[in-house]
N, CA, C and O atoms as CSV, one atom per row, in Angstrom:
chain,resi,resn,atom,element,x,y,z
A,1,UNK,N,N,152.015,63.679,144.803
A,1,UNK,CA,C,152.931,64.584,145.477
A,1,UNK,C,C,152.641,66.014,144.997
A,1,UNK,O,O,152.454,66.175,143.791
A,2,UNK,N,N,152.594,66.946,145.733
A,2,UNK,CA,C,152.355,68.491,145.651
A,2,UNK,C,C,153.480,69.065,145.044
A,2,UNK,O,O,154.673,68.924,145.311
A,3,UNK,N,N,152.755,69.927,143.939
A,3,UNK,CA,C,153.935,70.620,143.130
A,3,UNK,C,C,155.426,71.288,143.644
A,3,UNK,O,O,156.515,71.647,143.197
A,4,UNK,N,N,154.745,71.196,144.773
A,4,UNK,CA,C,156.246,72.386,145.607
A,4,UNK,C,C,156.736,71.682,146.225
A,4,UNK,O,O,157.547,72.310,146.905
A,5,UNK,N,N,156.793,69.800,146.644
A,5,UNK,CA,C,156.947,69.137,147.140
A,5,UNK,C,C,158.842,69.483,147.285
A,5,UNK,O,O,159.455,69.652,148.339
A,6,UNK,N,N,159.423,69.507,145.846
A,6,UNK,CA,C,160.718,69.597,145.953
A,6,UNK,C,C,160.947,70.826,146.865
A,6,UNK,O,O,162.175,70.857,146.953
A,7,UNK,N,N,160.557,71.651,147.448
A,7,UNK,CA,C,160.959,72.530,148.061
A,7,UNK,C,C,161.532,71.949,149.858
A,7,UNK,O,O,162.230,72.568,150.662
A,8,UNK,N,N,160.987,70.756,149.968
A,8,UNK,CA,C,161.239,70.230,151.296
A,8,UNK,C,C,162.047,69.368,151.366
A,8,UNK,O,O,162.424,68.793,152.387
A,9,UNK,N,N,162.568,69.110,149.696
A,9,UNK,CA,C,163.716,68.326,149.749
A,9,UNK,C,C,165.168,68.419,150.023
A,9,UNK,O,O,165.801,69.318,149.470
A,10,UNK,N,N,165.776,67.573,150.830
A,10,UNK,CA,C,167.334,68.252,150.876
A,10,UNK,C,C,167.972,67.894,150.212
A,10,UNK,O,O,167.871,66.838,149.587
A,11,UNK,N,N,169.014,68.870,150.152
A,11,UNK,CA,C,170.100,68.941,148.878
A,11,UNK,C,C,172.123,68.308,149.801
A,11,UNK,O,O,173.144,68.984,149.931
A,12,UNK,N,N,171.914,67.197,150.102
A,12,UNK,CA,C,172.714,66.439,150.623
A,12,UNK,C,C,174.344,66.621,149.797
A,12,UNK,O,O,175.254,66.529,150.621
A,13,UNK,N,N,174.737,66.810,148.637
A,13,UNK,CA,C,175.507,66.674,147.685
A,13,UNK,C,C,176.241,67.660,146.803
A,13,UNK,O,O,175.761,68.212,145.813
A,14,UNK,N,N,177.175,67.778,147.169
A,14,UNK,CA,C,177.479,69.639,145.993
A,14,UNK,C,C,177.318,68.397,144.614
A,14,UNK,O,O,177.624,68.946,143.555
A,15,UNK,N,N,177.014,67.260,144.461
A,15,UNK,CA,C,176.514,67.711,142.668
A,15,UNK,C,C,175.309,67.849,143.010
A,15,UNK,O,O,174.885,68.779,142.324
A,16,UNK,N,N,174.167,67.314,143.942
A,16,UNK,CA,C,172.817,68.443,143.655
A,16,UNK,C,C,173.183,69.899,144.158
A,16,UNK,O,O,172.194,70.528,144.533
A,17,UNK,N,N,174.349,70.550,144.245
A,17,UNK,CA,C,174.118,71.600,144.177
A,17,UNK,C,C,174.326,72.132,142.971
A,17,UNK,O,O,173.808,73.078,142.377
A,18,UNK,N,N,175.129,71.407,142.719
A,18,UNK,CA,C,175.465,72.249,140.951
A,18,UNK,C,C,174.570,71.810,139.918
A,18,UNK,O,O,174.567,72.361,138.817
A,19,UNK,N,N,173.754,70.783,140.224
A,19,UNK,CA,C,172.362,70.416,139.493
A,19,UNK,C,C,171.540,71.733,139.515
A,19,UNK,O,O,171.070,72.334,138.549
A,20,UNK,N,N,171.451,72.131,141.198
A,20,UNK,CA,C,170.405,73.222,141.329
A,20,UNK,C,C,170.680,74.598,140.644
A,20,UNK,O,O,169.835,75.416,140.279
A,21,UNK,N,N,171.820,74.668,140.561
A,21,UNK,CA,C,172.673,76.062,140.038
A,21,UNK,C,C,172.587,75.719,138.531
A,21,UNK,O,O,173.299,76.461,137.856
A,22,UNK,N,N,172.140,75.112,138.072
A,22,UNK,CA,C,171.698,74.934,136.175
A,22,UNK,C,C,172.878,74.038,135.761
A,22,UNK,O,O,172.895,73.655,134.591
A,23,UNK,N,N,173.990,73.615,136.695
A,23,UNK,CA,C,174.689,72.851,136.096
A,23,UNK,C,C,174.855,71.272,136.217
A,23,UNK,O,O,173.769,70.695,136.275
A,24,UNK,N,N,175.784,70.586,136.259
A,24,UNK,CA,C,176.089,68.993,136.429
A,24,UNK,C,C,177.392,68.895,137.157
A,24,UNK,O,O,178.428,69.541,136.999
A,25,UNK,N,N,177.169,68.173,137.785
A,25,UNK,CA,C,178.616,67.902,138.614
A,25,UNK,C,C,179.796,67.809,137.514
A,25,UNK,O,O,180.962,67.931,137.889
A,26,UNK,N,N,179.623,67.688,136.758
A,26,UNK,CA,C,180.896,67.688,135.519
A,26,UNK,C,C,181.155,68.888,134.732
A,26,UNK,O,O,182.254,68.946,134.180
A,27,UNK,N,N,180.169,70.060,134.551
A,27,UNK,CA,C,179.635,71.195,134.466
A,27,UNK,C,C,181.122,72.277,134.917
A,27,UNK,O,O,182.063,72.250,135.711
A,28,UNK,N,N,180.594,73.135,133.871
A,28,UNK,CA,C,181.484,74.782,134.570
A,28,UNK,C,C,180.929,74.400,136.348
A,28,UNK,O,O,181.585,73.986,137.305
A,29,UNK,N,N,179.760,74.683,136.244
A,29,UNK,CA,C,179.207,74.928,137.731
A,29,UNK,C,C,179.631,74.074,138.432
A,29,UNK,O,O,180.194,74.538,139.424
A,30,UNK,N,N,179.621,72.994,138.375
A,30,UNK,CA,C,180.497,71.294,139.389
A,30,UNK,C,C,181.957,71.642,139.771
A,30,UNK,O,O,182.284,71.670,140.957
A,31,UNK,N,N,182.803,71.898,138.818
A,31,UNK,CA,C,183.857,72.415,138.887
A,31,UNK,C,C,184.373,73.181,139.715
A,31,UNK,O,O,185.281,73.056,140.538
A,32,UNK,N,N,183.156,74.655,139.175
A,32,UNK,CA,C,183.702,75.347,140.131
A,32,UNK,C,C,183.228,75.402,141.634
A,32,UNK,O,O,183.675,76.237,142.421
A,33,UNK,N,N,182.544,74.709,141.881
A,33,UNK,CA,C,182.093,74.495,143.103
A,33,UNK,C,C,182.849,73.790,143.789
A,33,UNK,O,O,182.546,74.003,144.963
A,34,UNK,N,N,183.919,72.843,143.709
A,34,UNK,CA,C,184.823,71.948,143.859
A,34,UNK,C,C,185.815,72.999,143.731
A,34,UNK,O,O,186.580,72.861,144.686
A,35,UNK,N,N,186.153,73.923,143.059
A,35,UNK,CA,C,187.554,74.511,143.390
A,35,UNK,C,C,187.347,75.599,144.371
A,35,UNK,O,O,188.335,76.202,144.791
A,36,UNK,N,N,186.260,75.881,144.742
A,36,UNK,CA,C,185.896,77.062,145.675
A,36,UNK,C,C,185.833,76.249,146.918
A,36,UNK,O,O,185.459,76.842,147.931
A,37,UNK,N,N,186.111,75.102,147.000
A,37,UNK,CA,C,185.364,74.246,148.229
A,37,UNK,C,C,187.288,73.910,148.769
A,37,UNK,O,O,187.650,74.056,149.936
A,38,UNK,N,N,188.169,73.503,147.725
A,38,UNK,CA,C,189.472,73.363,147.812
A,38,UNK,C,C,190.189,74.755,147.732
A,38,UNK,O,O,191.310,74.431,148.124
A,39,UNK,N,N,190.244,75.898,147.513
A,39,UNK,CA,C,190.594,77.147,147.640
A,39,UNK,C,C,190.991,78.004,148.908
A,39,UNK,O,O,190.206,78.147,149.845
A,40,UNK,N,N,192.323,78.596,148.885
A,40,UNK,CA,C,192.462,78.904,149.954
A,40,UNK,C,C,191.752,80.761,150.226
A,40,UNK,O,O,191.545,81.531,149.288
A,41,UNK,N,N,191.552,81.033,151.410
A,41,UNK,CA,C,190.758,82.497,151.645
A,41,UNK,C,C,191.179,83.219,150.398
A,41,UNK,O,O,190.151,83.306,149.727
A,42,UNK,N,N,192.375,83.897,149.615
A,42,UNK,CA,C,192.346,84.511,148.902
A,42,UNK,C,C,191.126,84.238,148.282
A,42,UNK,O,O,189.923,84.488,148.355
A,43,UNK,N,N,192.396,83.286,147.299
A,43,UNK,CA,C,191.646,82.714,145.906
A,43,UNK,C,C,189.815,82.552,146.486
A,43,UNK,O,O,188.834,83.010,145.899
A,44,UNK,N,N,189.827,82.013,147.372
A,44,UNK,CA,C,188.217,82.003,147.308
A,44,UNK,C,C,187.016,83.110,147.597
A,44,UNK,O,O,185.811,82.898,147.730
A,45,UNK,N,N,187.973,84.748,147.666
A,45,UNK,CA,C,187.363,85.877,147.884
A,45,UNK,C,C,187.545,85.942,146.647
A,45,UNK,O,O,186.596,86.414,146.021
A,46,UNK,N,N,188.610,85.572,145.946
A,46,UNK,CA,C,188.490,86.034,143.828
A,46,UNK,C,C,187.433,85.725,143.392
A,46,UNK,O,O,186.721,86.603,142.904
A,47,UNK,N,N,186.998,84.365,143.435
A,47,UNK,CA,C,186.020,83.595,142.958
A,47,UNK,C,C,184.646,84.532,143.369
A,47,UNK,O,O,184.014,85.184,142.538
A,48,UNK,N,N,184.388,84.476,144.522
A,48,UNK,CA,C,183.106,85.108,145.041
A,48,UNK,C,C,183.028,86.299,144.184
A,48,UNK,O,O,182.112,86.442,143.375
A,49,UNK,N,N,183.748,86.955,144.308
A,49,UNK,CA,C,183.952,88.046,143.760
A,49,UNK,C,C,183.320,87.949,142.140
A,49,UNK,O,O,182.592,88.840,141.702
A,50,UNK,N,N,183.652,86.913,141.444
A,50,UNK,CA,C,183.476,86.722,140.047
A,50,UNK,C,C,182.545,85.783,139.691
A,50,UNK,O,O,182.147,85.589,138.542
A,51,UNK,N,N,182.147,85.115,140.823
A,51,UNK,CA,C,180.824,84.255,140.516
A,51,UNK,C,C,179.993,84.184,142.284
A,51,UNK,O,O,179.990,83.256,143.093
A,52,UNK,N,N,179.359,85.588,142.370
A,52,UNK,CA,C,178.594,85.761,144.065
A,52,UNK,C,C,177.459,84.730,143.866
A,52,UNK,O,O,177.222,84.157,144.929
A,53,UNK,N,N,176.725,84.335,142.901
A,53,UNK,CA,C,175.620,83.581,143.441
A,53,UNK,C,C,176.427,82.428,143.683
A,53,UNK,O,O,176.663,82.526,144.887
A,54,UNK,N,N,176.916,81.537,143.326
A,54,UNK,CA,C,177.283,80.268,143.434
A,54,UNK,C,C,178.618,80.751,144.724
A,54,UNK,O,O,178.925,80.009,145.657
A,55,UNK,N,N,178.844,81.248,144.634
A,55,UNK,CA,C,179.424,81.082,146.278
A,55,UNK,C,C,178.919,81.012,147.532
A,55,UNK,O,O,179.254,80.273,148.458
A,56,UNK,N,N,177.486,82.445,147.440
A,56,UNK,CA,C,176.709,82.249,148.320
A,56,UNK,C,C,175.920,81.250,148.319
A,56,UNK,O,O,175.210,81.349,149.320
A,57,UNK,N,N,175.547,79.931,147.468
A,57,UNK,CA,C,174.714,78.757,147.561
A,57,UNK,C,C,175.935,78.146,148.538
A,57,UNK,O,O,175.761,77.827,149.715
A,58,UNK,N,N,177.418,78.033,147.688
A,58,UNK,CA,C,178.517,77.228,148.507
A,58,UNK,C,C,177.983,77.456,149.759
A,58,UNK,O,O,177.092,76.749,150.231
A,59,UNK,N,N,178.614,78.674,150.489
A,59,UNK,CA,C,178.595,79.127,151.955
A,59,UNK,C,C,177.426,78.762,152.893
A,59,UNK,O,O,177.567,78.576,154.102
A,60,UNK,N,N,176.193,78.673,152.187
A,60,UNK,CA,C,175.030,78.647,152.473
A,60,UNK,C,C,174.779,77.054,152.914
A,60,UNK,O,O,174.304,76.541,153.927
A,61,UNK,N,N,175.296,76.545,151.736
A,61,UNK,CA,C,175.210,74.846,151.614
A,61,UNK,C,C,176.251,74.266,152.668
A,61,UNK,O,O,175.851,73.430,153.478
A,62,UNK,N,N,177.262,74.588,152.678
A,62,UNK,CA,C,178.533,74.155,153.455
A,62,UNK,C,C,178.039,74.750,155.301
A,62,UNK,O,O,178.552,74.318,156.332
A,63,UNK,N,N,177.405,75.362,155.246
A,63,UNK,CA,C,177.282,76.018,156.965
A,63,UNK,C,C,176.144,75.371,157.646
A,63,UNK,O,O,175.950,75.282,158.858
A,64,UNK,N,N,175.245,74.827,156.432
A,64,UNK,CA,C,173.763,74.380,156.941
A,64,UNK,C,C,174.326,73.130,157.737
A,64,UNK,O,O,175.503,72.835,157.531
A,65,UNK,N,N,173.476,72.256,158.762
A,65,UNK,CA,C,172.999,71.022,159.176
A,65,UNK,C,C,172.009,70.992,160.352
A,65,UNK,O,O,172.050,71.462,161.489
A,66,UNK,N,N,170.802,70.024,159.440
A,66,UNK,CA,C,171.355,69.086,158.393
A,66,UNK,C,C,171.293,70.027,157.068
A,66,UNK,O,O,170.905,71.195,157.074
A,67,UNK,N,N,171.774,69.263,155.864
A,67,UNK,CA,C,171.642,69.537,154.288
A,67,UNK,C,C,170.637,70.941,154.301
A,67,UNK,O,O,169.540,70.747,154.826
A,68,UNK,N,N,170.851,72.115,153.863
A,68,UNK,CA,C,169.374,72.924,153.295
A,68,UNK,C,C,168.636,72.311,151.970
A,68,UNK,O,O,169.198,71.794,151.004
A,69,UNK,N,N,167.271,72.496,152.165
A,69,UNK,CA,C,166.363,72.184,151.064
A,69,UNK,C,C,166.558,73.046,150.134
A,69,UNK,O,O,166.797,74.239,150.322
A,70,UNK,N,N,166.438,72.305,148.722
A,70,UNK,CA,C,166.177,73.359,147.851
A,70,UNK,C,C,165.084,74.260,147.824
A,70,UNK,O,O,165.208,75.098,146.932
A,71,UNK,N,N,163.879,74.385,148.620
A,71,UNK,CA,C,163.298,75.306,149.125
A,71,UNK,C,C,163.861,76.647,149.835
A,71,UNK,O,O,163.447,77.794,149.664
A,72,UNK,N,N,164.951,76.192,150.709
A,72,UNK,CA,C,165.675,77.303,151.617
A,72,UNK,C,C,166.450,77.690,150.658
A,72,UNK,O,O,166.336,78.891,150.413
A,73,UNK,N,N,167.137,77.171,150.073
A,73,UNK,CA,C,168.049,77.696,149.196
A,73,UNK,C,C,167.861,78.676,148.093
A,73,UNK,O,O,168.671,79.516,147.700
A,74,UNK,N,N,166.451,78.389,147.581
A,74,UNK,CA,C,165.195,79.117,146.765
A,74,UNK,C,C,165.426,79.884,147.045
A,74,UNK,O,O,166.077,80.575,146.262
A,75,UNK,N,N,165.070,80.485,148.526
A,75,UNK,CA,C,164.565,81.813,149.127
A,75,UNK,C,C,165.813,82.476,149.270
A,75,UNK,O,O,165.893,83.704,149.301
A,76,UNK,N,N,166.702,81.785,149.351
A,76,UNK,CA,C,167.574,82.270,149.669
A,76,UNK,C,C,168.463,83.628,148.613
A,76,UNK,O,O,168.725,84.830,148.579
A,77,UNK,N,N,168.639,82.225,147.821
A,77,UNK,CA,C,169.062,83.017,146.179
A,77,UNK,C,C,167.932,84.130,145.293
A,77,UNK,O,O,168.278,84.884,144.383
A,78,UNK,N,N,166.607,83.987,145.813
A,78,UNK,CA,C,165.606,84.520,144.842
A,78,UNK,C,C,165.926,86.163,144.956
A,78,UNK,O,O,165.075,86.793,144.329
A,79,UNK,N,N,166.666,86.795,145.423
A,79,UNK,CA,C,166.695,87.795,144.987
A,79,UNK,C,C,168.313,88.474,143.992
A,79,UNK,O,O,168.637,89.599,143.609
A,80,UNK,N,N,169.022,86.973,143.890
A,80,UNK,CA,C,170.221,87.018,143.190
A,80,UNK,C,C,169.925,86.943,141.152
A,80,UNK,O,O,170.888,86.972,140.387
């Protein structure tokens, strides 16, 4: 399999998202990905506000179908 192979893989799961974001579904990052996902508009402009990359993976992840690859998601974030 080609090194960049994971780039075509999809990311089906907010715990591979919070895997991809350096954390574990049990993780600060799992967590808060789960309370930004249950959050109403305020509270979830606070959050963004105080953690923009991992919201924009949320928004990004939650709008895609099917699943985005962690490839798209790559590109996505690489300038965060």
């Amino acid at each position: 399999m080609p090194a960049d192979a994971w780039r075509d893989t999809p990311m089906p799961t907010l715990d591979e998202l919070a895997l991809y974001l350096g954390g574990s579904p049990t993780s600060f990052t799992g967590q808060l990905l789960q309370l930004m996902c249950k959050a109403d508009y305020g509270n979830l402009a606070r959050l963004a506000a105080a953690y923009p990359r991992e919201a924009k993976a949320l928004k990004t992840w939650q709008g895609a179908d099917p699943a985005p690859t962690f490839g798209q998601l790559a590109d996505l974030l690489s300038g965060d």
